[in-house]
KOLDO-765642 format. One record per atom (N, C-alpha, C, O, CB): x, y, z negated; residue number from 1; chain. Coordinates in Angstrom, 3 decimals. Each point is the difference from the previous one (the first is absolute). Glycine has a CB too. Example, Ala and Ser with C-alpha at 12.3 -4.5 7.8 and 13.67 -1.06 7.14 Angstrom:
REM KOLDO-765642
+----------+----------+----------+-----+--------+
|        u |        v |        w | num | chaine |
+----------+----------+----------+-----+--------+
|   13.190 |   -5.690 |   -7.800 |   1 |      A |
|   -0.890 |    1.190 |    0.000 |   1 |      A |
|    0.900 |    1.200 |    0.000 |   1 |      A |
|    1.036 |   -0.019 |   -0.665 |   1 |      A |
|   -2.928 |   -1.154 |   -0.581 |   1 |      A |
|    1.542 |    2.223 |    1.966 |   2 |      A |
|    0.820 |    1.190 |   -0.060 |   2 |      A |
|   -0.770 |    1.090 |   -0.730 |   2 |      A |
|    0.509 |    1.108 |   -0.169 |   2 |      A |
|    0.675 |   -1.736 |    2.314 |   2 |      A |
+----------+----------+----------+-----+--------+
This chain:
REM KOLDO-765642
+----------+----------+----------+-----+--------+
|        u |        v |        w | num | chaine |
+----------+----------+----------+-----+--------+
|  -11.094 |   -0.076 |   42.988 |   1 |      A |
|    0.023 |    0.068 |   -1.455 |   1 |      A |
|    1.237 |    0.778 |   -0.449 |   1 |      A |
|    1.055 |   -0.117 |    0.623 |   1 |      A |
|   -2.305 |   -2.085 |   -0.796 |   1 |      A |
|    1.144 |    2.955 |   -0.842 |   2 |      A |
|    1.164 |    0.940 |   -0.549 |   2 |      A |
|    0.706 |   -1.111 |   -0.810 |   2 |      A |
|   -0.444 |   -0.933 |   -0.669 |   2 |      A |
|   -0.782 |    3.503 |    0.466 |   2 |      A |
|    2.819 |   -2.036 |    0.569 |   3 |      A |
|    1.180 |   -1.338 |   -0.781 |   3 |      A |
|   -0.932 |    0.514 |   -1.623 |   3 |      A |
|   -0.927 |    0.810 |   -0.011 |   3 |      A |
|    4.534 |   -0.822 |    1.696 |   3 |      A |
|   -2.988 |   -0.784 |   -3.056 |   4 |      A |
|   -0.139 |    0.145 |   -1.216 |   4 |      A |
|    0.809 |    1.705 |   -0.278 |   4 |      A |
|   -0.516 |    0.877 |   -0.692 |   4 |      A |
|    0.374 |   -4.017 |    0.224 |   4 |      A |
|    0.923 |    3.218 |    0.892 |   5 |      A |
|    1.087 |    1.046 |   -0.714 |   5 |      A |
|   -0.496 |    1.245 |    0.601 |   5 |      A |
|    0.459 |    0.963 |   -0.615 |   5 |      A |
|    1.806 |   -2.460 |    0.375 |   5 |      A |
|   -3.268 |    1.941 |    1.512 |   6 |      A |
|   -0.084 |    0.882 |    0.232 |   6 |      A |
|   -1.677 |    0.929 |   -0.669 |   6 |      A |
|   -0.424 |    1.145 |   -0.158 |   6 |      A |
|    2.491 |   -2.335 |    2.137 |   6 |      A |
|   -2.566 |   -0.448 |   -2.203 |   7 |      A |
|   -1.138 |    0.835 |   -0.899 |   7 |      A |
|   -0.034 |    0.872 |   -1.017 |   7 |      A |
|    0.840 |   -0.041 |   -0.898 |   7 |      A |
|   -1.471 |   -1.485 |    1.393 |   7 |      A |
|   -0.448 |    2.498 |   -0.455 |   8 |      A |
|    0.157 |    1.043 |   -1.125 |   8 |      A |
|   -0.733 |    0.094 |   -0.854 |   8 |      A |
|   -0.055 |    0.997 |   -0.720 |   8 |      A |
|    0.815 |    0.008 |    1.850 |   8 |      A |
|   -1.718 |   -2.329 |   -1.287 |   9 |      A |
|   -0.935 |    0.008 |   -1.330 |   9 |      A |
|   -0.408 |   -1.133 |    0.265 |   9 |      A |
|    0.693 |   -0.672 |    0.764 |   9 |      A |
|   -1.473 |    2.884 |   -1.309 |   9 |      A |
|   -0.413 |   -2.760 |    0.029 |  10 |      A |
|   -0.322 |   -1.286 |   -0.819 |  10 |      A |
|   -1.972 |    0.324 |   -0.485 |  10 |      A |
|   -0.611 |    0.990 |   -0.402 |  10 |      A |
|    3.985 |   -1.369 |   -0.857 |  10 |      A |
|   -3.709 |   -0.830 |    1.534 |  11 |      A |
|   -1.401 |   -0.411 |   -0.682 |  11 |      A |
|    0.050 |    0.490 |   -1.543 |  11 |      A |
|    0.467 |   -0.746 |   -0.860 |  11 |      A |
|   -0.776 |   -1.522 |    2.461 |  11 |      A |
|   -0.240 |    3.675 |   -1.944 |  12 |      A |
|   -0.413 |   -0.076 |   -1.326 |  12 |      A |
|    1.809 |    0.400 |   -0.565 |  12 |      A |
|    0.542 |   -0.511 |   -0.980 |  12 |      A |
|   -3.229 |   -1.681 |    1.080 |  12 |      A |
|    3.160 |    2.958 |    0.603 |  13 |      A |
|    0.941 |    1.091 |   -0.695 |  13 |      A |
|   -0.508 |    0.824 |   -0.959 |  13 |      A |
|    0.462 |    0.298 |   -1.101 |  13 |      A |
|    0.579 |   -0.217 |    2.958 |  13 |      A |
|   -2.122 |    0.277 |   -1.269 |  14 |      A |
|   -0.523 |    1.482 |   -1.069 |  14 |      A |
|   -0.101 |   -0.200 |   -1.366 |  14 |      A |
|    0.432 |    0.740 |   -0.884 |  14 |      A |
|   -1.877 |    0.056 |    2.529 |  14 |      A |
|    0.640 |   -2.205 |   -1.805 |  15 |      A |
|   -0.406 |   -0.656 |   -0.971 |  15 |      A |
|    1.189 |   -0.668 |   -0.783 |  15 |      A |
|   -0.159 |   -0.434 |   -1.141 |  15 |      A |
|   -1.982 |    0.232 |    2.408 |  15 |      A |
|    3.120 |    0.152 |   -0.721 |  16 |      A |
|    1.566 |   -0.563 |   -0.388 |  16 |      A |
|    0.355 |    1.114 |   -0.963 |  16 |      A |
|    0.125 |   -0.102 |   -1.221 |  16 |      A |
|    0.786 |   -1.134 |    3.617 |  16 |      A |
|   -0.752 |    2.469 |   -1.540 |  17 |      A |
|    0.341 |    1.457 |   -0.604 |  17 |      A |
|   -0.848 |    0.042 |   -1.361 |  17 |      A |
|    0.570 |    0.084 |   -1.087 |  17 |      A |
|   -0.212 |    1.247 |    3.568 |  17 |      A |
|   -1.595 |   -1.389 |   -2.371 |  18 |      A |
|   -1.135 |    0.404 |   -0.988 |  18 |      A |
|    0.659 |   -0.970 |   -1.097 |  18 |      A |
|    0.508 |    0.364 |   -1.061 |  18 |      A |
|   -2.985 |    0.254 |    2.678 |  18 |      A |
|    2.371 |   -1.824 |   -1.174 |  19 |      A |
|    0.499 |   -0.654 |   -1.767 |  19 |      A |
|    1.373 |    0.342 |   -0.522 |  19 |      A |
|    0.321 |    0.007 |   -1.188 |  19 |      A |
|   -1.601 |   -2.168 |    1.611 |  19 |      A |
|    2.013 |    2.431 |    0.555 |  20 |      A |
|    1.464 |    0.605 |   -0.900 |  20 |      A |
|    0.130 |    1.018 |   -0.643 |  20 |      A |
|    0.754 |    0.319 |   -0.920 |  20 |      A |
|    0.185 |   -1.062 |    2.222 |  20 |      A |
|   -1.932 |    1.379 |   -0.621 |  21 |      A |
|    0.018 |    1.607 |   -0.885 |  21 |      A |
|   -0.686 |   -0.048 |   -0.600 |  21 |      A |
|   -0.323 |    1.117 |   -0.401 |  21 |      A |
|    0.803 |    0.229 |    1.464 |  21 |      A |
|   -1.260 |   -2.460 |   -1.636 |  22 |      A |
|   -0.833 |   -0.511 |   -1.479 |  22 |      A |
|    1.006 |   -0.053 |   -0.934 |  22 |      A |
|    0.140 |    0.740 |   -0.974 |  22 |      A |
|   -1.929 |   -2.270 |    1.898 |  22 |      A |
|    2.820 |    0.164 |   -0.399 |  23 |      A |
|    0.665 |   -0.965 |   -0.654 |  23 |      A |
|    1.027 |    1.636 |   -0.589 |  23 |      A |
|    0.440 |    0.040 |   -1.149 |  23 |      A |
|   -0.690 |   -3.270 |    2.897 |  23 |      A |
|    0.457 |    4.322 |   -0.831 |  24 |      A |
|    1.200 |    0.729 |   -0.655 |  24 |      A |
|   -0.723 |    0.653 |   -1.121 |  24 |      A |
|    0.686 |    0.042 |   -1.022 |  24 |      A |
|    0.883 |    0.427 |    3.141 |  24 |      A |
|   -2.698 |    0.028 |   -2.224 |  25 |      A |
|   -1.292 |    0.663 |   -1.170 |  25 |      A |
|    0.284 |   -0.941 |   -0.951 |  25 |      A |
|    0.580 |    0.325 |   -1.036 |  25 |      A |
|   -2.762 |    0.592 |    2.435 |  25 |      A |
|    1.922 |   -1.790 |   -1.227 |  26 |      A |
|    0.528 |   -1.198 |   -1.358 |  26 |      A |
|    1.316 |   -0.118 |   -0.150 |  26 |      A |
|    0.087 |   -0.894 |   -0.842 |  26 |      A |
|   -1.805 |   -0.601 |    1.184 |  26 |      A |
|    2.433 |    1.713 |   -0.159 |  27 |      A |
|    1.367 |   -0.253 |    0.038 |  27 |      A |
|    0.680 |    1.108 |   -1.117 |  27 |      A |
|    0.634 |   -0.137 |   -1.047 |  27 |      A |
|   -0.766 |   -0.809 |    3.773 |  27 |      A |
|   -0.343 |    2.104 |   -1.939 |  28 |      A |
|    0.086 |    1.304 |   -1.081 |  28 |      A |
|   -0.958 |    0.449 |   -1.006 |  28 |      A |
|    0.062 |    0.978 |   -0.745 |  28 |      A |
|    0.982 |   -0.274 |    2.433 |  28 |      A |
|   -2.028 |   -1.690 |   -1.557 |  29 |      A |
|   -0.625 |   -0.505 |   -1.655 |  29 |      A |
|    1.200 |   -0.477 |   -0.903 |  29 |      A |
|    0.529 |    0.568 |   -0.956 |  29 |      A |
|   -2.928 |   -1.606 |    1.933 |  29 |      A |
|    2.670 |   -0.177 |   -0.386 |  30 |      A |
|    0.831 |   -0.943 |   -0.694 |  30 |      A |
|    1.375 |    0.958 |   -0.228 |  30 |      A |
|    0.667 |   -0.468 |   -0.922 |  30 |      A |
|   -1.802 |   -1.989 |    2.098 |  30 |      A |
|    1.781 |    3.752 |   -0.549 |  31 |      A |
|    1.391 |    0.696 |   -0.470 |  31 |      A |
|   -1.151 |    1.029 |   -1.226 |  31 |      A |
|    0.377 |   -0.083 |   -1.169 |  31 |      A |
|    1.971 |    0.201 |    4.091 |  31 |      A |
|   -2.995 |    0.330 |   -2.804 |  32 |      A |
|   -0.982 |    0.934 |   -1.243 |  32 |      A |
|    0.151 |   -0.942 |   -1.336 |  32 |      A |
|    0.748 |    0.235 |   -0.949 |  32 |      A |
|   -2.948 |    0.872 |    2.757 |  32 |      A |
|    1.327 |   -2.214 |   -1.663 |  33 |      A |
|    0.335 |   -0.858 |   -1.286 |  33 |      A |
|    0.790 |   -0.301 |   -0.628 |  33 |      A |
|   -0.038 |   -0.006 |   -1.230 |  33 |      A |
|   -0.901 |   -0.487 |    1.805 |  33 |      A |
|    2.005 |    0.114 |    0.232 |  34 |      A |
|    0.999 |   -0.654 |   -0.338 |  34 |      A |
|    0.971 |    1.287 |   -0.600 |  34 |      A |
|    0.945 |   -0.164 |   -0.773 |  34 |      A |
|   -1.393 |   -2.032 |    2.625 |  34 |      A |
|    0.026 |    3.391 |   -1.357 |  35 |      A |
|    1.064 |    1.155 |   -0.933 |  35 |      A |
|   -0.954 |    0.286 |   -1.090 |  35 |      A |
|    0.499 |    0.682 |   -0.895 |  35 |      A |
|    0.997 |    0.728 |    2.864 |  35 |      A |
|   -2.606 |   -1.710 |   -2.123 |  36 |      A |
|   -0.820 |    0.595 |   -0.976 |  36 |      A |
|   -0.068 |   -1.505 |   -1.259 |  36 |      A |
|   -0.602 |    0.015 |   -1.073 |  36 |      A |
|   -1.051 |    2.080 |    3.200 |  36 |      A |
|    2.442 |   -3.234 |   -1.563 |  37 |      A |
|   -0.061 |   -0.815 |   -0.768 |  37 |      A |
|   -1.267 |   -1.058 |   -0.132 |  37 |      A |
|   -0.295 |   -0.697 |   -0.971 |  37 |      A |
|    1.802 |    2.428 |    0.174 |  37 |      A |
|   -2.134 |   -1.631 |    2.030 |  38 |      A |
|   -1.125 |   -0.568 |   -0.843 |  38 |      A |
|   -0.018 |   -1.644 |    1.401 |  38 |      A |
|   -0.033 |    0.066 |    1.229 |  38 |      A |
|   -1.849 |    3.072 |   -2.793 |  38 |      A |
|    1.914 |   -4.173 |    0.810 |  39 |      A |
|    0.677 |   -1.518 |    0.346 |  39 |      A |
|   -1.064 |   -0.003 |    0.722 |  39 |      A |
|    0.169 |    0.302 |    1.182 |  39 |      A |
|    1.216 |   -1.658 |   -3.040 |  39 |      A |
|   -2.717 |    1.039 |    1.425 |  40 |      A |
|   -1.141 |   -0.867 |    0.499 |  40 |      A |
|   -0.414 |    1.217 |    1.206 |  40 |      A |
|   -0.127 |   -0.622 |    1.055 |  40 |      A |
|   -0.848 |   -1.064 |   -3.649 |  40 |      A |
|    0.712 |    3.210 |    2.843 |  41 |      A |
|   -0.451 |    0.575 |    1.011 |  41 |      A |
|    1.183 |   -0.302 |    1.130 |  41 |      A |
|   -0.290 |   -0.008 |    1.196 |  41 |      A |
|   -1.232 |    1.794 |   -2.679 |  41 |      A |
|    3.270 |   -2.106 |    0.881 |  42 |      A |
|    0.138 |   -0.085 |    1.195 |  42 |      A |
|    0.314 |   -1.213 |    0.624 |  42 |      A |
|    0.694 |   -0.062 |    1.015 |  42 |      A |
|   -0.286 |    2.049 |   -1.380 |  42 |      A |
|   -1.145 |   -3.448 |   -0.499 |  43 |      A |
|    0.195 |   -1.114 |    0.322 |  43 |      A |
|   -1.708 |   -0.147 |    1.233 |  43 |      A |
|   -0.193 |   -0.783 |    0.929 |  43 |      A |
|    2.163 |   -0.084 |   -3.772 |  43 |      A |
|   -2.595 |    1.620 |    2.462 |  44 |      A |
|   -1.840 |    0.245 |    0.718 |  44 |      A |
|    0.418 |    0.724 |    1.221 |  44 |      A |
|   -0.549 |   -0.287 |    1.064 |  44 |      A |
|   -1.270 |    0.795 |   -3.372 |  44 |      A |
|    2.519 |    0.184 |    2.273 |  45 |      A |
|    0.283 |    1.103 |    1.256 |  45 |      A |
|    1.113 |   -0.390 |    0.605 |  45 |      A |
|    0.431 |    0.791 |    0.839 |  45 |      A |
|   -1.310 |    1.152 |   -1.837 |  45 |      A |
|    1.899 |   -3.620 |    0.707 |  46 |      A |
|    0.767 |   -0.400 |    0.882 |  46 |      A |
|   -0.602 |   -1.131 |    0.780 |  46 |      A |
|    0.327 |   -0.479 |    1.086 |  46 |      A |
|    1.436 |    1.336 |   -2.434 |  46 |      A |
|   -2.989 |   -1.243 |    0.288 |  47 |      A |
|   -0.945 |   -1.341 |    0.793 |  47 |      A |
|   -0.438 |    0.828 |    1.316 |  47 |      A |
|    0.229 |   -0.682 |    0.999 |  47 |      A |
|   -1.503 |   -0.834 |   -3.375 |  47 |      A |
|    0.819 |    2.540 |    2.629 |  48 |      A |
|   -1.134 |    0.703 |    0.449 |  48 |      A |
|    0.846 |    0.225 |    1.461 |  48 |      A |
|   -0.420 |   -0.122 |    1.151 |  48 |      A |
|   -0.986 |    1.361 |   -3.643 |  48 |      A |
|    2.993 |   -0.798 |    1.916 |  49 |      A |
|    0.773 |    0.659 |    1.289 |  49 |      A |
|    0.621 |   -1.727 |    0.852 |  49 |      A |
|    0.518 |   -0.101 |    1.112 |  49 |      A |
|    0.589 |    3.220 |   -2.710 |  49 |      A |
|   -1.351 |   -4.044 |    0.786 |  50 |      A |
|    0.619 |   -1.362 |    0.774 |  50 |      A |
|   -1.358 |   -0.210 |    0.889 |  50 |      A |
|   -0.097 |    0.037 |    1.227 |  50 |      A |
|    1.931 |   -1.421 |   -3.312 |  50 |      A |
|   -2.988 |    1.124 |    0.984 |  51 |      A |
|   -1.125 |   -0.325 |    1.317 |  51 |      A |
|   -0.002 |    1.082 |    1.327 |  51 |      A |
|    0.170 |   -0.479 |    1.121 |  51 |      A |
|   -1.888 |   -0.504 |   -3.127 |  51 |      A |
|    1.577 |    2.038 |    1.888 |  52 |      A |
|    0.069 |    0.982 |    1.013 |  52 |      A |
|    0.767 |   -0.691 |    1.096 |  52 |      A |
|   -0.356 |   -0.255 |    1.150 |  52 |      A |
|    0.250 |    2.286 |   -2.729 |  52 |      A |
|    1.932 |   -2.425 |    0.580 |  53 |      A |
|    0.734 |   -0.356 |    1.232 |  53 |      A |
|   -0.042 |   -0.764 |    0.743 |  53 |      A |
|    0.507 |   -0.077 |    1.119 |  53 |      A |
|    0.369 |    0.704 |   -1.901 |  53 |      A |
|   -1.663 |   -1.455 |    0.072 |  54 |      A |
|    0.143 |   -2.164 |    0.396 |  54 |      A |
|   -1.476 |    0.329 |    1.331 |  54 |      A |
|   -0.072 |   -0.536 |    1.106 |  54 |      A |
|    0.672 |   -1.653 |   -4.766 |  54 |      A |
|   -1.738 |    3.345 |    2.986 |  55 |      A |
|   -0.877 |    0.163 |    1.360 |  55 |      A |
|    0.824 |    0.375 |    0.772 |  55 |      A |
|   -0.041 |   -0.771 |    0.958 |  55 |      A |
|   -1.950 |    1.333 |   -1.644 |  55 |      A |
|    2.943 |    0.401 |    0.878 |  56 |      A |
|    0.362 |    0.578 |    1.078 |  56 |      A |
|    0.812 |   -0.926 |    0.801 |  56 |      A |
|   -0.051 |   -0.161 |    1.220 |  56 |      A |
|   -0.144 |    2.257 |   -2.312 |  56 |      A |
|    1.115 |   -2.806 |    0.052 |  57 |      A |
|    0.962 |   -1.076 |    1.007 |  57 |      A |
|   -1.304 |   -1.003 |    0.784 |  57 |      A |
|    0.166 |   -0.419 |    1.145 |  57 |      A |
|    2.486 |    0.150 |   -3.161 |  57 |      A |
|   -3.472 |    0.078 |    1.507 |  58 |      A |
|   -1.229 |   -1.242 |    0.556 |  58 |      A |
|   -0.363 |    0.993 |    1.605 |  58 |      A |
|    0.027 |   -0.521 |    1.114 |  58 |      A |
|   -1.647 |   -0.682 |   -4.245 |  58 |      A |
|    1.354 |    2.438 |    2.915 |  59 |      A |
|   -0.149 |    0.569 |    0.931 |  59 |      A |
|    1.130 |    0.037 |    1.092 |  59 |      A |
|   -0.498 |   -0.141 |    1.116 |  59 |      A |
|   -0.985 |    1.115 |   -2.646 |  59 |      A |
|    2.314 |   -0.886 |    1.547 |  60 |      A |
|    1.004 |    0.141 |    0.766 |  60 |      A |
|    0.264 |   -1.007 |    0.617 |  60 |      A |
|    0.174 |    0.103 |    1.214 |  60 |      A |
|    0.489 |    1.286 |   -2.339 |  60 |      A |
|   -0.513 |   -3.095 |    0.271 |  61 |      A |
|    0.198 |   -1.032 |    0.600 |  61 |      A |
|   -1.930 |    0.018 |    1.215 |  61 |      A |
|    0.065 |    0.366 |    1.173 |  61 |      A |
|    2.283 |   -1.794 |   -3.862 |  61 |      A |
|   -3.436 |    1.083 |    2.196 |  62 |      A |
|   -0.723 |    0.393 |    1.161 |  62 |      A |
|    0.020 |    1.104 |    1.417 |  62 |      A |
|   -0.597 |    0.020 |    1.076 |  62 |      A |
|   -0.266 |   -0.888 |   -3.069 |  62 |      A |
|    1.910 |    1.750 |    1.311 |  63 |      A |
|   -0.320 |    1.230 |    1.208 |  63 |      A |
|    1.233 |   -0.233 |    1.012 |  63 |      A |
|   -0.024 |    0.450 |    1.146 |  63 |      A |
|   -1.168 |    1.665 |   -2.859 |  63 |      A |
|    2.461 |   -2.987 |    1.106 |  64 |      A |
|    1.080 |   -0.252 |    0.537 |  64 |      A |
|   -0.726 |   -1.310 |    1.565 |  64 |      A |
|    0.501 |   -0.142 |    1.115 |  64 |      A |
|    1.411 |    0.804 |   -4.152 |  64 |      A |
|   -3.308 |   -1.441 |    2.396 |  65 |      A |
|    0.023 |   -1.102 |    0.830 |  65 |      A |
|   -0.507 |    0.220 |    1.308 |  65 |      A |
|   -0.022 |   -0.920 |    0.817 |  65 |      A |
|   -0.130 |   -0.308 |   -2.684 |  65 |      A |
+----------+----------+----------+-----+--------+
């Protein structure tokens, strides 16, 4: 079995990647709004970039096990 520290990926990395680079699309929703002033698109487009994240952390704790 490979020690922990020498592995180089994980169950469902890709899919790790895929939601962060959601969560950053929303994220830079939420810097657009927020210079354009507008509260509620970037209170919708910070919900949007947390779920992204909270999937991705869910992913990680499974892919870590």
């Amino acid at each position: 079995m490979t020690p922990t520290k020498e592995r180089r990926g994980f169950h469902g990395a890709a899919e790790l990647a895929h939601e962060s680079a959601r969560a950053g699309k929303y994220l830079e929703q939420v810097r657009a709004a927020c210079a354009a002033g507008d509260k509620a698109a970037a209170e919708r487009a910070l919900r949007q970039a947390i779920n992204e994240l909270e999937t991705a952390r869910a992913g990680l704790r499974i892919g870590m096990e």
